[in-house]
SEDREN-694331 format. One record per residue (C-alpha): x, y, z; residue number from 1. Coordinates in Angstrom, 1 decimal. Last residue first. Layout:
      X      Y      Z num
      X      Y      Z NUM
...
***
This chain:
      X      Y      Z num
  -43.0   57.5   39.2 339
  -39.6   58.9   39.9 338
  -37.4   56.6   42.3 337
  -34.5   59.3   43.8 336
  -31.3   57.5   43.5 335
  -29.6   56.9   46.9 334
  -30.6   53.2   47.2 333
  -28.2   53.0   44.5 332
  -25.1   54.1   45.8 331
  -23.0   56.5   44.1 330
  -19.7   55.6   44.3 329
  -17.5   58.4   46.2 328
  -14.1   56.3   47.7 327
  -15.8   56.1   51.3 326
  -19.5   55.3   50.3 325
  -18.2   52.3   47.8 324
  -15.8   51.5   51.1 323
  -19.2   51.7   53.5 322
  -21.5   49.1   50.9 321
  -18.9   47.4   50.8 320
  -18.7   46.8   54.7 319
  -22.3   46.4   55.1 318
  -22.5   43.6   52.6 317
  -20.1   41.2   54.0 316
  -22.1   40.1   57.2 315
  -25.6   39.4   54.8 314
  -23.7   38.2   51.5 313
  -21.6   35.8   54.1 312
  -25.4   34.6   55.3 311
  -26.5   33.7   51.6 310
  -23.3   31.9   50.8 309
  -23.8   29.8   53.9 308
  -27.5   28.7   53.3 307
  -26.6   28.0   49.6 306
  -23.4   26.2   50.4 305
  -25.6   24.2   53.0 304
  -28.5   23.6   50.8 303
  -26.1   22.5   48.1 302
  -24.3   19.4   50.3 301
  -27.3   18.3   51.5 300
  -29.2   17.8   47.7 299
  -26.3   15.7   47.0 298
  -27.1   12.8   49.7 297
  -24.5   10.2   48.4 296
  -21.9   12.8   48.9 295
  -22.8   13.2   52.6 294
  -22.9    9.6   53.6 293
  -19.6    9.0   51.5 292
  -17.8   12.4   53.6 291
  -19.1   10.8   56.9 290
  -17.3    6.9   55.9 289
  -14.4    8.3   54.9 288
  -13.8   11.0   57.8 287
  -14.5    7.7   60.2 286
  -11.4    5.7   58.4 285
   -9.4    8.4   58.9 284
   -8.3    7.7   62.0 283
   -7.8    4.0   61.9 282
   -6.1    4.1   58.3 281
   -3.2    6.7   59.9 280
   -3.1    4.5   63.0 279
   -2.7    1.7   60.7 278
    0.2    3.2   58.8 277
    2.2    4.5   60.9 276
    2.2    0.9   63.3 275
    3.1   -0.6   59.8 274
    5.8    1.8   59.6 273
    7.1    1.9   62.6 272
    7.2   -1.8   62.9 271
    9.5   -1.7   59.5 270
   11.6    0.9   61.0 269
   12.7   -1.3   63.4 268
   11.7   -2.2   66.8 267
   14.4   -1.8   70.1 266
   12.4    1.5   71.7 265
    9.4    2.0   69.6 264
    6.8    2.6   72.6 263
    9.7    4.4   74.8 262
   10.2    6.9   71.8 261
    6.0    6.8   71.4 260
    5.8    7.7   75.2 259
    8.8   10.5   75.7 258
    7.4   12.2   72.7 257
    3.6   11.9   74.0 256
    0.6   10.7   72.6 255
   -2.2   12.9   70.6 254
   -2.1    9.2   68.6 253
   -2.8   10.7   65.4 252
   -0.3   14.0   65.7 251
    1.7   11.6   67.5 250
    1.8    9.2   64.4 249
    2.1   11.9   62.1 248
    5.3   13.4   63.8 247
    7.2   10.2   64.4 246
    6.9    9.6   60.6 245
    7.9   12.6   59.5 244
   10.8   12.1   62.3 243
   12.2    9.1   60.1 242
   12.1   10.8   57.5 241
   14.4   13.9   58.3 240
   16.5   11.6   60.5 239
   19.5   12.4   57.6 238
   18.3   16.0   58.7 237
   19.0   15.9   62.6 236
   16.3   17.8   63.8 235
   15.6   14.1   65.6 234
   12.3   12.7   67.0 233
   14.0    8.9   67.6 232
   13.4    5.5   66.1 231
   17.2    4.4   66.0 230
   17.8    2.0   62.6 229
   20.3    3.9   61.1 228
   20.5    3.7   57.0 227
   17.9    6.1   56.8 226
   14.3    6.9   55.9 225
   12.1    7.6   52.7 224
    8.6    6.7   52.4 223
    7.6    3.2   50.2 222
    6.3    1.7   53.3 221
    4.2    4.7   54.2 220
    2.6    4.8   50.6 219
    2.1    1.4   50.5 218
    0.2    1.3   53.6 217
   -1.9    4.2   52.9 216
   -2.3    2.2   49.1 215
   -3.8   -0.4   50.7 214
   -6.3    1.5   53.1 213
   -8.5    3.4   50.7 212
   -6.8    7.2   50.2 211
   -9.9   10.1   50.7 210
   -7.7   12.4   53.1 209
   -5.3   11.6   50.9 208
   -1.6   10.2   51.9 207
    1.1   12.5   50.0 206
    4.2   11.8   48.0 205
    3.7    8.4   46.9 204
    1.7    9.1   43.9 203
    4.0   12.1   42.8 202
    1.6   14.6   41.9 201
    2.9   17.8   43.7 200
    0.6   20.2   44.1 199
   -1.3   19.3   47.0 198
    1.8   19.6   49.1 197
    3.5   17.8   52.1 196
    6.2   19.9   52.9 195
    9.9   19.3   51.7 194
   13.0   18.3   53.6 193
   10.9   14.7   53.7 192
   10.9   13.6   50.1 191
    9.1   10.5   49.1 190
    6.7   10.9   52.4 189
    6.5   14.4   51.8 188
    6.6   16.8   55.0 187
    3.7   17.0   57.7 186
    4.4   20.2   60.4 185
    2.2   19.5   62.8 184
    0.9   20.8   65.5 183
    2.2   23.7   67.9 182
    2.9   27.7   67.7 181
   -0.2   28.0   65.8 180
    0.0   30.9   63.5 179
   -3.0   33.3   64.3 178
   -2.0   36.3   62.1 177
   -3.9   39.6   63.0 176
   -6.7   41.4   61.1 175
   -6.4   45.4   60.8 174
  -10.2   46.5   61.1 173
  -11.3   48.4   58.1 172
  -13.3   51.7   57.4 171
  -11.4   54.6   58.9 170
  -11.4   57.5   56.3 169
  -10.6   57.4   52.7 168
   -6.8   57.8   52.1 167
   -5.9   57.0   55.5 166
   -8.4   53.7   56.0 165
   -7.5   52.5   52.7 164
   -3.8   52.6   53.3 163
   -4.5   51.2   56.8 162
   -6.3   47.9   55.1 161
   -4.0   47.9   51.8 160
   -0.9   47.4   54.3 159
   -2.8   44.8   56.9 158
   -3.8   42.7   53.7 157
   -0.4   43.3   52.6 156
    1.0   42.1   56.5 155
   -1.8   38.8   56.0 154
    0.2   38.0   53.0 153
    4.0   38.2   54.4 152
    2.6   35.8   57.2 151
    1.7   32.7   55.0 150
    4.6   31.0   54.7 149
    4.3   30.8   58.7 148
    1.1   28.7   58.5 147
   -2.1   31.0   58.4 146
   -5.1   31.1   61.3 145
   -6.5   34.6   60.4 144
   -7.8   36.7   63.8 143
  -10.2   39.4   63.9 142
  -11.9   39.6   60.5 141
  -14.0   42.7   60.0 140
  -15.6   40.2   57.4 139
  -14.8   42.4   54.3 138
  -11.5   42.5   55.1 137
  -10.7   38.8   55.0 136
  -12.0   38.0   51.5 135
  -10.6   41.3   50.0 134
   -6.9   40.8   51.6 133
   -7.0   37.2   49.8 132
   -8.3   39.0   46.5 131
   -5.3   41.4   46.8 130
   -3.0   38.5   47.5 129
   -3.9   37.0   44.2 128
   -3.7   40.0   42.0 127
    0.2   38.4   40.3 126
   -1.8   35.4   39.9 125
   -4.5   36.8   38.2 124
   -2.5   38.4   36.2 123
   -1.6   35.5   34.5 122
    2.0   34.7   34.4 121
    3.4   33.1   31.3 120
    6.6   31.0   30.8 119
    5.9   29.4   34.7 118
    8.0   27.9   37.2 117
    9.3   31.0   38.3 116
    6.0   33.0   38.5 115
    5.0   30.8   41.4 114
    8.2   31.1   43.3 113
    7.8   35.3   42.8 112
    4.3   35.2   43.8 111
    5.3   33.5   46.7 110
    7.7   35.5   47.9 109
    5.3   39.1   47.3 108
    7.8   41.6   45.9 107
    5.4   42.0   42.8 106
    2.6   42.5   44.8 105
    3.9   45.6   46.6 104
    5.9   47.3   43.9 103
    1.9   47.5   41.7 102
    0.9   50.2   44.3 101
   -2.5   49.2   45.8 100
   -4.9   51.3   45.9  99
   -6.8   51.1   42.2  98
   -6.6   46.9   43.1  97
   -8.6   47.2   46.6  96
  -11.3   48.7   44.7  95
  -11.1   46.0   42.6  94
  -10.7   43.5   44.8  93
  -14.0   44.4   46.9  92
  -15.8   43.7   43.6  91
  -14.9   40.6   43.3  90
  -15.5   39.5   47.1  89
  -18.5   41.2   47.3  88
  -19.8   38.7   44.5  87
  -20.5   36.1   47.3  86
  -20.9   32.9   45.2  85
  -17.7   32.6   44.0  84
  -16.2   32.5   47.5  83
  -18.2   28.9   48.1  82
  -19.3   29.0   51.7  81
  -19.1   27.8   55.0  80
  -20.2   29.8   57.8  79
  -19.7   28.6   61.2  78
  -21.2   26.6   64.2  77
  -24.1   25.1   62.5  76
  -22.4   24.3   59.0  75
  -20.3   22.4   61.2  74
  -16.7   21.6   60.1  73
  -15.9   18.1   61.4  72
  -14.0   16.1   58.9  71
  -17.2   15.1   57.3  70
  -18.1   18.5   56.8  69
  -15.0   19.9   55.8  68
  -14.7   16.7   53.5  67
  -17.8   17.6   51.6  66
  -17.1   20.7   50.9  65
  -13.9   19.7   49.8  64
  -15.7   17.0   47.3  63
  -18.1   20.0   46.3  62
  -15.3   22.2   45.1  61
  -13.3   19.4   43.4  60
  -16.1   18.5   40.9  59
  -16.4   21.8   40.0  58
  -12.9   22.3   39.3  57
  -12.3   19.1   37.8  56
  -14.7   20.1   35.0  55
  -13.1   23.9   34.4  54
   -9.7   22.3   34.4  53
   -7.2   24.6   35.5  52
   -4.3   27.0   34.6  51
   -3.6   29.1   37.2  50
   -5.3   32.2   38.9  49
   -8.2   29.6   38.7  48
   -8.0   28.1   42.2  47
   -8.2   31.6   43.9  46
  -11.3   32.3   42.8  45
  -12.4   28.6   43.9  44
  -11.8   29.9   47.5  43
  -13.8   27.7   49.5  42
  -14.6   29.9   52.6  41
  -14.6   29.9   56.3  40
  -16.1   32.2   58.6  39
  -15.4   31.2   62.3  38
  -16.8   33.1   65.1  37
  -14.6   31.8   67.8  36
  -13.6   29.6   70.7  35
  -16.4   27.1   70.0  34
  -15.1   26.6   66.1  33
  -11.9   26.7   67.0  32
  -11.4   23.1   67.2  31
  -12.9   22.3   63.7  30
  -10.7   24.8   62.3  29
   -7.5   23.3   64.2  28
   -8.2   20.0   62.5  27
   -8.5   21.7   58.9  26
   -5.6   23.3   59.2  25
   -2.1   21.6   59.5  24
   -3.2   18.0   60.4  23
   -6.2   17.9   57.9  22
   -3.8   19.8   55.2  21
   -0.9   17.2   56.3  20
   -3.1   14.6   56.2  19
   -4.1   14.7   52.3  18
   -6.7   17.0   50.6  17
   -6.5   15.7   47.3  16
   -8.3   18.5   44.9  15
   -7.8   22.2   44.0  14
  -10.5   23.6   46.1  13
   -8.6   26.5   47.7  12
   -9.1   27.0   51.1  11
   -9.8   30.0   53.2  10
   -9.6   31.3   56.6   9
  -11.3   33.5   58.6   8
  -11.8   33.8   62.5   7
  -13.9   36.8   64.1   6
  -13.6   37.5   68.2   5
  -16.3   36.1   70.1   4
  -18.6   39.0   71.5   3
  -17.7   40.0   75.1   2
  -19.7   38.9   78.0   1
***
């Protein structure tokens, strides 16, 4: 039997996990666990390549912990770790960073979008796709499971990999993009041509993963529809909100187009958003409950991150250790020891 093939994926700890993260990715890294060997990683790195709150920070890194758990992540399946805590990952980068020509991050899309909004770019920022190509390269990852806005960064981790590899002999395995060709796509309540994000702060933009059951429902009444009153899955755009809506309550449900169109055939949008919204409440009401159990015993929380950063050191440390070899570092368990 052939070894299961490597999985990694990150996320970054920047607070309110809502359904469309759960829906998107978190969901599908619960169910791969049993297919694969899953490595996944907080990337708090990541999270400070903009300007942050050093408090909320660490308060946000052990809620998602947390959350993976309680949504299903099994420290007993997979790895889970904080990337912080692996210093591999820092030093990977920048060996990664003397090999990488500076044309390649700067025609990086979402580097460019990022950089838009801001009056000063950090570094950091600019580097941020050289970390990402650190953290999945020194796994000998397989497979990454990315959305589709995230396929220009797995080809530069793919670039840096064989540029290594030709400059310094064949070190890295080239790691493929696993985008899911179903599951959904969750757009903002309050604006439903965009995708649900973490970064925008509008209070009836999201749902949180961590959202008590009054303001769910006040958030799905309050979300944008039509004039019509036909509850159909449409590309149409002015059905735009009216197919978010669809969309969440079959990712819930797991039911059927033709069933949920039959289901809401001759109500109003009213019923379909109550029915939304109680569904919604339903299925994360278990999530809630897990992630309180598991907050309210801290010690739990640490011994995993702990256990998990300690075994990424162990799979990561071979493959450093070969790239220092490869680019002429001198190792230190090559010094003689003189008595």
């Amino acid at each position: 039997m052939s070894e299961r093939k490597i999985v990694f994926s990150g996320i970054q700890p920047s607070g309110n996990l809502h359904i469309g993260n759960y829906l998107g990715a978190i969901k599908r890294w619960v169910e791969m666990q049993d297919q694969y060997d899953c490595i996944y990683c907080i990337v708090d790195m990541h999270a400070i390549t903009v300007p942050h709150d050093p408090k909320v920070l660490h308060e946000t890194t052990l809620e998602l912990a947390a959350l993976l758990i309680a949504c299903g992540i099994d420290p007993e399946r997979c790895v889970l770790f904080v990337q912080s805590h692996v210093s591999a990952h820092a030093e990977m980068t920048w060996i990664f960073n003397c090999i990488t020509p500076l044309g390649w991050l700067e025609r990086m899309t979402q580097y460019k979008e990022k950089a838009a909004r801001q009056e000063s770019v950090s570094t950091g920022l600019l580097d941020y796709p050289v970390l990402q190509a650190s953290d999945i390269l020194l796994y000998q990852t397989d497979l990454v499971p990315v959305g589709e806005d995230q396929r220009q960064h797995i080809e530069l981790t793919r670039d840096i990999a064989g540029r290594f590899n030709h400059l310094f002999g064949e070190t890295f395995k080239l790691p493929e993009a696993l985008i899911s060709e179903v599951g959904a796509r969750v757009m903002g309540l309050d604006d439903p041509t965009k995708k649900m994000s973490k970064s925008i702060t509008s209070r009836y933009h999201a749902i949180r993963l961590l959202d008590d059951p009054d303001t769910i429902r006040t958030a799905i009444r309050r979300a944008v529809t039509d004039s019509g009153r036909e509850i159909i899955f449409s590309d149409a755009p002015e059905k735009a909100g009216v197919n978010n809506l669809l969309t969440i309550y079959q990712a819930f449900t797991g039911k059927s187009r033709e069933e949920i169109e039959a289901h809401f055939a001759g109500k109003g949008y009213g019923d379909l958003k109550r029915e939304v919204a109680e569904v919604v409440i339903e299925a994360l009401r278990p999530i809630q409950e897990r992630y309180r159990a598991i907050r309210a015993e801290r010690g739990y929380i640490d011994e995993i991150l702990r256990r998990g950063a300690e075994e990424a050191r162990r799979r990561s440390e071979p493959t450093l250790t070969q790239a220092k070899h490869r680019v002429g570092f001198v190792l230190p368990e090559e010094l003689q020891h003189h008595v």
